[in-house]
MARTORMAR-768902 format. One record per atom (N, C-alpha, C): residue in one letter; atom name; x, y, z. Coordinates in nm, 4 decimals. Layout:
# MARTORMAR-768902
+------+------+----------+----------+----------+
: rest : atom :     east :    north :       up :
+------+------+----------+----------+----------+
:    A :   CA :        X :        Y :        Z :
...
+------+------+----------+----------+----------+
//
This chain:
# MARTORMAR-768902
+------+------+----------+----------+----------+
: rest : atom :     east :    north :       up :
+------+------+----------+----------+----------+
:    X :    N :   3.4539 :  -0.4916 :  -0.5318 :
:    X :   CA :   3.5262 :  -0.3693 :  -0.5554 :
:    X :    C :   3.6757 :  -0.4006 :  -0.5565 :
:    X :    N :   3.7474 :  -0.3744 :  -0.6427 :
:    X :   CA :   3.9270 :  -0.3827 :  -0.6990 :
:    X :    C :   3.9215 :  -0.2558 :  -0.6064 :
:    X :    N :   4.0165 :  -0.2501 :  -0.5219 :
:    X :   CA :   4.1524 :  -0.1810 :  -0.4454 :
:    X :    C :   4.2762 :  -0.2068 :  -0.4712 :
:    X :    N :   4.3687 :  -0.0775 :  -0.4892 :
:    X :   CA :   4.5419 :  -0.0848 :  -0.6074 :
:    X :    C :   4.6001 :  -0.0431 :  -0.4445 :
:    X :    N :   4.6669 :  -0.1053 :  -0.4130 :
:    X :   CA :   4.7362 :  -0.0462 :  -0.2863 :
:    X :    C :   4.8826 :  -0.0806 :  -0.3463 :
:    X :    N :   4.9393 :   0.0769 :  -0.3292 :
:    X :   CA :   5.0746 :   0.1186 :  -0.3380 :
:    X :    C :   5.1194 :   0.2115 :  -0.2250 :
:    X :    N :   5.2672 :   0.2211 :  -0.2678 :
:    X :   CA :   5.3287 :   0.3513 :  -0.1645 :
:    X :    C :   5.2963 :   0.4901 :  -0.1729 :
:    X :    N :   5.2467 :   0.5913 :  -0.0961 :
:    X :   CA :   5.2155 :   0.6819 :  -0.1605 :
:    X :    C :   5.3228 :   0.7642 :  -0.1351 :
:    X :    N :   5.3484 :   0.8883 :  -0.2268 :
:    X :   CA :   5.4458 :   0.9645 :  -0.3075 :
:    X :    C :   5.4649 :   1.1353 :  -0.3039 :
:    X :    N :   5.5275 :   1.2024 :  -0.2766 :
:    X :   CA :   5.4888 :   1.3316 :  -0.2810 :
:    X :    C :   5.3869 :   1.3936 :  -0.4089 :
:    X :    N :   5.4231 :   1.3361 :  -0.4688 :
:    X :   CA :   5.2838 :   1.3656 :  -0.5521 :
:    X :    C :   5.1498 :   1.3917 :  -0.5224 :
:    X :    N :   5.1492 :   1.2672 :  -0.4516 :
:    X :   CA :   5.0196 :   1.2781 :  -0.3644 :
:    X :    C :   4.9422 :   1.3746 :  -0.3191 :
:    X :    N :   5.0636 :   1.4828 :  -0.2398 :
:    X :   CA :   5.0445 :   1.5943 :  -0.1398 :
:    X :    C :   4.9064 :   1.6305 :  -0.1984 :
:    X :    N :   4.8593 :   1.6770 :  -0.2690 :
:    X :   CA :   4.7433 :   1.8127 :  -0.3116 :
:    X :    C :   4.6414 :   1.7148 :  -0.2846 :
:    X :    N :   4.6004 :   1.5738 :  -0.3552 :
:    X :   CA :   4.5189 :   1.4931 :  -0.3026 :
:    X :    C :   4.4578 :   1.5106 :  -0.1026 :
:    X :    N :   4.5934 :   1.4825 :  -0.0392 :
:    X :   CA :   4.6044 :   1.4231 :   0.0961 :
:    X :    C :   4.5615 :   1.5721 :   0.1574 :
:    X :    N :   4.6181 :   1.6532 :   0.1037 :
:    X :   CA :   4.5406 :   1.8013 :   0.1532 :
:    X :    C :   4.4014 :   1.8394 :   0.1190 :
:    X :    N :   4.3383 :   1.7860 :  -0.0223 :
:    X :   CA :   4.1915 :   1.8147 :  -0.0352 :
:    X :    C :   4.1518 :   1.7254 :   0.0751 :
:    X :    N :   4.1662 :   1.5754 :   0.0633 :
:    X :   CA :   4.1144 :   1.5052 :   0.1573 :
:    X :    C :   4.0921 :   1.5528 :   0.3240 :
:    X :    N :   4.1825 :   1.5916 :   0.3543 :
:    X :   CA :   4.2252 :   1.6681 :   0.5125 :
:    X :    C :   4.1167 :   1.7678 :   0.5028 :
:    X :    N :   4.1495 :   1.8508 :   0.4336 :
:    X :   CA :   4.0156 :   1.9822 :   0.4084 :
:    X :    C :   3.8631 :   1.9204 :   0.4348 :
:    X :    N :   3.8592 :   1.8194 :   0.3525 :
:    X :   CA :   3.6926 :   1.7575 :   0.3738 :
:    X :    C :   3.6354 :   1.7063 :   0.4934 :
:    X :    N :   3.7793 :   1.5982 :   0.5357 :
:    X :   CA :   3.7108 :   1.5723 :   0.6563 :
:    X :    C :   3.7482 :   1.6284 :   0.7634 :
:    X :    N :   3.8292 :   1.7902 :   0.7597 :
:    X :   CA :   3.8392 :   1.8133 :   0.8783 :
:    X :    C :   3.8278 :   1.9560 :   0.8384 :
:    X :    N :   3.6799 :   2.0163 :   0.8423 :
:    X :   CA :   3.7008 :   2.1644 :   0.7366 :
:    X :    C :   3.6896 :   2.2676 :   0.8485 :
:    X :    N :   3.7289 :   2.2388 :   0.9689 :
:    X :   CA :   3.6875 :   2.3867 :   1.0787 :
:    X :    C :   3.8559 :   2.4180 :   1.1119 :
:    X :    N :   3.9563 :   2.3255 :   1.0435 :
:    X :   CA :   4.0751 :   2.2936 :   1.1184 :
:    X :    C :   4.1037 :   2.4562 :   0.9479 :
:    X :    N :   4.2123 :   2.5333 :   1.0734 :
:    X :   CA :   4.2542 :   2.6182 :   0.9139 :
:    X :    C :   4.3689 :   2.5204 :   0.7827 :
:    X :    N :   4.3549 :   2.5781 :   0.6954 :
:    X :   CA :   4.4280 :   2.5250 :   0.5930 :
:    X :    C :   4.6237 :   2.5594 :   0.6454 :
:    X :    N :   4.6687 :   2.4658 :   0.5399 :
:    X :   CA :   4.7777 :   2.4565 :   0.6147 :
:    X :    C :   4.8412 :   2.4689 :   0.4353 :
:    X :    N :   4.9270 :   2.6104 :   0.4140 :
:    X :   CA :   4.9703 :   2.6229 :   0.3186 :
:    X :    C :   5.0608 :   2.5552 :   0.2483 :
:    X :    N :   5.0388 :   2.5023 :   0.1254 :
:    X :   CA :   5.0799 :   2.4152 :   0.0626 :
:    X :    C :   5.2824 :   2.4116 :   0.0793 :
:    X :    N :   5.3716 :   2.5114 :   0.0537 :
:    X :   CA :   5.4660 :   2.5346 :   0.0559 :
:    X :    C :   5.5111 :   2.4700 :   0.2558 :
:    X :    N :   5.4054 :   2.4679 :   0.3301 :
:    X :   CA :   5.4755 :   2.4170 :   0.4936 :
:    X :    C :   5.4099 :   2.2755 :   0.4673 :
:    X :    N :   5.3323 :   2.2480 :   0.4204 :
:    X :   CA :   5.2890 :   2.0882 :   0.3703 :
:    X :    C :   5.4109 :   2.0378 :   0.3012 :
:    X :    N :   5.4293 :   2.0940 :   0.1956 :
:    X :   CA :   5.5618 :   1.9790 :   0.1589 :
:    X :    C :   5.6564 :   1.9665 :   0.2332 :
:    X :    N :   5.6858 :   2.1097 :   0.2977 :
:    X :   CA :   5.7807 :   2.1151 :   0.4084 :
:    X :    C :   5.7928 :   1.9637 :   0.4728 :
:    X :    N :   5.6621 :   1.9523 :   0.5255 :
:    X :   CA :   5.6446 :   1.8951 :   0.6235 :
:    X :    C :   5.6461 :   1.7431 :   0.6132 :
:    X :    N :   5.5901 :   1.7077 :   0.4925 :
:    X :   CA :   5.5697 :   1.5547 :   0.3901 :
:    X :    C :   5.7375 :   1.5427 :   0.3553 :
:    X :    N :   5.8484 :   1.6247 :   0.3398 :
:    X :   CA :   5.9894 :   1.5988 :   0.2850 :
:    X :    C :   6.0282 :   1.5448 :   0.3997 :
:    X :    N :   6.0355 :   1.6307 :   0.5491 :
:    X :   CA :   6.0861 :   1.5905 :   0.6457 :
:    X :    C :   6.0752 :   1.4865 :   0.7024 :
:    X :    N :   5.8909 :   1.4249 :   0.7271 :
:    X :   CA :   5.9062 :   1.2849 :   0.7651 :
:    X :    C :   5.9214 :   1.1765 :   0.6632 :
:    X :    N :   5.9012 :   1.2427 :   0.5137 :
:    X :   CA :   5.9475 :   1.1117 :   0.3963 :
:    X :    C :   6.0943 :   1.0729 :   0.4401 :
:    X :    N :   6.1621 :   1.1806 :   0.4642 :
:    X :   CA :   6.3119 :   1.1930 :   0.4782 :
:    X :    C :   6.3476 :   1.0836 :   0.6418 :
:    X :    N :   6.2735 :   1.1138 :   0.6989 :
:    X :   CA :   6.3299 :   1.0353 :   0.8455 :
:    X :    C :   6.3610 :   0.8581 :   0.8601 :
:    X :    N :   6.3017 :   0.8063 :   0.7493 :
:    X :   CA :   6.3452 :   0.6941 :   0.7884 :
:    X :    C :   6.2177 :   0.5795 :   0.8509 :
:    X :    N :   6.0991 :   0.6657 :   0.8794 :
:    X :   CA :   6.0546 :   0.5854 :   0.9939 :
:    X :    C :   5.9343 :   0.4911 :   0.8736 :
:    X :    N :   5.9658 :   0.4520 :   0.8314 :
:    X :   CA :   5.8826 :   0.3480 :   0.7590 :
:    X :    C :   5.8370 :   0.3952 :   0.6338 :
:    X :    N :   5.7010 :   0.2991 :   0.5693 :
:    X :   CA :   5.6942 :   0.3057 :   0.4605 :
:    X :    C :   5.5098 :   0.3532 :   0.4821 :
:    X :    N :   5.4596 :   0.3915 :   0.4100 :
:    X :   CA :   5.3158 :   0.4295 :   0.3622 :
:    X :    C :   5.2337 :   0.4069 :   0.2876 :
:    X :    N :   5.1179 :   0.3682 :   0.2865 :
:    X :   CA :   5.0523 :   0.2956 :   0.1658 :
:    X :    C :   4.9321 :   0.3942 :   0.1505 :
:    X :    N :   4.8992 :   0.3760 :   0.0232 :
:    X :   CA :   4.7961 :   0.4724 :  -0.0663 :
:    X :    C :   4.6828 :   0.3499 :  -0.0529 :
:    X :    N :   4.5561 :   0.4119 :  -0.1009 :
:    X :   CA :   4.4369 :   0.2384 :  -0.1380 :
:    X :    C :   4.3950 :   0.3198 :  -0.2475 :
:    X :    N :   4.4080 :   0.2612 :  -0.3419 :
:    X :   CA :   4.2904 :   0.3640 :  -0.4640 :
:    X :    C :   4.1226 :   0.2842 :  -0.4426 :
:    X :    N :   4.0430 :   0.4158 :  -0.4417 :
:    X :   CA :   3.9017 :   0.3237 :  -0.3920 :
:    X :    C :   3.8449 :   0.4748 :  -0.5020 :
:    X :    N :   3.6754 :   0.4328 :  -0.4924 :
:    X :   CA :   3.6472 :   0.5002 :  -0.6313 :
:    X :    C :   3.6186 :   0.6361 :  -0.6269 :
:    X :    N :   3.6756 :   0.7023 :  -0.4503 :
:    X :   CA :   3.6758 :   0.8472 :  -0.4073 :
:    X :    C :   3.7962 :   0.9154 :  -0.4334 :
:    X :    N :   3.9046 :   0.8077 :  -0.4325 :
:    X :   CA :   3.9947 :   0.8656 :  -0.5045 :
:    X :    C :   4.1329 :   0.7704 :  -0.3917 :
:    X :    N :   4.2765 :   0.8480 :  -0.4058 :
:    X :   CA :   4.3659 :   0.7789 :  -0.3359 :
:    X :    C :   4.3927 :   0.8435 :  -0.1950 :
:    X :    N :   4.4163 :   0.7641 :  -0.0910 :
:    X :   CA :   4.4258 :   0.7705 :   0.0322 :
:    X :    C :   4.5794 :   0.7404 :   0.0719 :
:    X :    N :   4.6453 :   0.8398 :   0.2117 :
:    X :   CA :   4.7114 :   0.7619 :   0.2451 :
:    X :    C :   4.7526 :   0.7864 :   0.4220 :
:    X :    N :   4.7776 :   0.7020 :   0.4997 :
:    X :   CA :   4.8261 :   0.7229 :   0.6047 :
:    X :    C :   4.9789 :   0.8409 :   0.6257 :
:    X :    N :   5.0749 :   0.7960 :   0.5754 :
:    X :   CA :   5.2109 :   0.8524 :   0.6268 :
:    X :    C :   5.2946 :   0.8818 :   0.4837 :
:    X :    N :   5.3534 :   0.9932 :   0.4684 :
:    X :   CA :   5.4418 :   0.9669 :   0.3934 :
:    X :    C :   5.5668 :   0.8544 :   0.3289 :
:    X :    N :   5.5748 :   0.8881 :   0.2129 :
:    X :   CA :   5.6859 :   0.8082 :   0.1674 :
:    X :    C :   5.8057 :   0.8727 :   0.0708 :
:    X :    N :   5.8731 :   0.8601 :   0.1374 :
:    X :   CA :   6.0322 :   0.9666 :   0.0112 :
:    X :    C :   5.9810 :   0.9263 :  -0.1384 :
:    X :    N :   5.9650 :   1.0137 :  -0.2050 :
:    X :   CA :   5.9346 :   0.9623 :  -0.3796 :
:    X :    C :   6.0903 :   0.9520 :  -0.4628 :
+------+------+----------+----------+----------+
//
């Protein structure tokens, strides 16, 4: 199996939120507009970098990354 590992991107967001939804579906949804909120602020902080894996469920990622 080929795995593409890059930085992942605000783009991302809607992905990283279906994903969250699936594996965590009793937790309430967290509206998209306080999600980016929230993905700008720690892209913005400084504290490192984040990696995506593309696998054949789709792209993954731990932590934000400023796009």
């Amino acid at each position: 199996m080929e795995i593409t590992v890059r930085p992942a991107v605000e783009q991302d967001l809607a992905a990283l939120l279906a994903l969250h939804r699936e594996l965590n579906p009793d937790d309430a949804p967290l509206p998209p507009e306080s999600a980016l909120a929230v993905w700008r602020c720690v892209a913005g902080s400084g504290g490192g970098r984040s990696w995506s894996r593309r696998r054949r469920t789709g792209w993954w990622s731990v932590r934000p990354t400023a796009s």
